[in-house]
C-alpha positions, 0 to 999 in steps of 0.5 A: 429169178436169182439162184439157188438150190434145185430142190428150192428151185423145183418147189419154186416152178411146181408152184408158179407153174400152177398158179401163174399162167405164162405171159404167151398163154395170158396174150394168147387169150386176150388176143381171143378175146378181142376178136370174138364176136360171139356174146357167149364166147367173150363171156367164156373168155372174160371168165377166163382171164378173171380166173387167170388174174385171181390165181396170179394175185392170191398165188393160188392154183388157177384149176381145182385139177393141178394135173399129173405132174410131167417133167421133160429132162434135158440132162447133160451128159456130164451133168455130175448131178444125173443120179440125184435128178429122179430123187430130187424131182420126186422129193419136190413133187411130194413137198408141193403136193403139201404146201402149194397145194396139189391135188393128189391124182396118182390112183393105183389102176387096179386097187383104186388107192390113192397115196397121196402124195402124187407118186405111185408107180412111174410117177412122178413121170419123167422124159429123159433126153441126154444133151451135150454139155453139163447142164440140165433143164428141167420142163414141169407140165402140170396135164390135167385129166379132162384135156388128157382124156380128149388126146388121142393116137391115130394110126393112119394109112400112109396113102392119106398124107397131108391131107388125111392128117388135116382131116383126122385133126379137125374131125377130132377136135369137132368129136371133142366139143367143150370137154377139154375146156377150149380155147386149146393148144394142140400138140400134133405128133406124126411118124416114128411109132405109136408111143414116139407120137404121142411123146413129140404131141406131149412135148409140143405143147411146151412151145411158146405160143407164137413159135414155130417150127424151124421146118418149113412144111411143119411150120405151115402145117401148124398154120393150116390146122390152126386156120382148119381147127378155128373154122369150127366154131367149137368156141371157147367152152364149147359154146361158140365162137371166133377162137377154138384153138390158140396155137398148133405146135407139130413135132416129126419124126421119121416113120415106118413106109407102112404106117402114119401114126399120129398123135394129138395131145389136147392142152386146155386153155391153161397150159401151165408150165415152168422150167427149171436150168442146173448148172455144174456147180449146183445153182439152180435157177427158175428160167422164163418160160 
């Protein structure tokens, strides 16, 4: 897509992302499709695509729940545009909550009022993470309610390892059943502290399906737990079958010697993204996703 502003630019991704599932995502599906065996499941996944084709053809977005809208800035350190960022993101999200549209699910834990407009306190939420150079990417993760709810931390005892890992993921998935919409993606988490992992599960789930990661013995974790999570039989919806979970993506980082924390963020089977590159000149553009 060509240049042009960012605030053009951000209304841009916040729509395709909703509307347009990423072409991994689309494969991913069809692949699962092709292997089930399950009359129930390809039924299930047939409605899938057919939901996917729908909102791709009419620009309309592919779930009544269009999420919490979650931004993963990767900001250059000498980006001149780093004090505009938080405005601009916030401005974007308030325009296309009017005119995608989005639902508006920002509620005031204690008064239960919504305002609207998708902002309210910490929202639009954002994840900073400060780069070198002069470019900014930002990464918009539409994460509905129902998959969120099904997302959990662990804080495991490091006695466990590996092995208690495994365990702790699939009996997790079988606990989840149908209610985050399966086939999932799985964005695991392990070490730093409670909230680092949820952060890397949240931001594992960026990853294109099919990646992997650059560590072998994460990458082969990845490849395990996606092989242990499918063996359930959970199904697409819930309702039995080959495909239970299209992708594990894992993120680490290093931990206190007397805990494992383990985060495991639940993505339904539309995992919406876009991305949006700034460069130091003003042009924006909306990048492949």
């Amino acid at each position: 897509m060509g240049s042009m502003t960012i605030q053009e630019a951000l209304l841009v991704a916040l729509k395709q992302a909703v509307t347009v599932l990423p072409q991994d995502v689309v494969n991913a599906l069809q692949e699962a499709r092709e292997r089930e065996t399950s009359s129930m499941g390809a039924a299930q996944l047939d409605a899938i695509l057919e939901n996917v084709a729908i909102a791709r053809d009419g620009s309309i977005p592919m779930c009544q729940d269009t999420g919490i809208q979650t931004f993963f800035v990767e900001a250059g350190v000498n980006s001149p545009f780093l004090k505009d960022l938080r405005h601009w993101i916030g401005e974007a999200m308030i325009q296309a909550t009017a005119t995608v549209p989005l639902r508006p699910n920002t509620v005031d834990p204690f008064t239960g009022k919504n305002p609207g407009d998708n902002s309210g306190r910490f929202m639009p939420l954002i994840h900073w993470e400060l780069v070198d150079g002069d470019d900014v990417l930002i990464s918009i993760l539409p994460k509905g309610g129902g998959s969120e709810n099904m997302s959990a931390l662990k804080m495991l005892a490091p006695g466990v390892g590996m092995k208690g890992i495994k365990r702790a993921v699939v009996e997790h998935i079988v606990s989840c059943r149908g209610w985050p919409c399966p086939p999932t993606i799985l964005g695991v988490g392990i070490g730093g502290g409670a909230d680092i992992a949820m952060k890397l599960g949240k931001k594992a789930v960026l990853r294109e399906i099919g990646s992997r990661n650059a560590v072998p013995e994460a990458a082969e974790l990845e490849r395990e737990l996606l092989e242990l999570v499918n063996m359930t039989g959970v199904g697409p919806m819930g309702v039995g079958g080959e495909t239970t979970c299209l992708a594990v993506h894992v993120e680490y980082a290093h931990r206190h010697p007397a805990s494992l924390p383990l985060g495991i963020l639940v993505q339904c089977w539309a995992d919406r993204r876009a991305r949006v590159r700034l460069n130091a000149d003003g042009i924006a553009e909306v990048i492949s996703r």
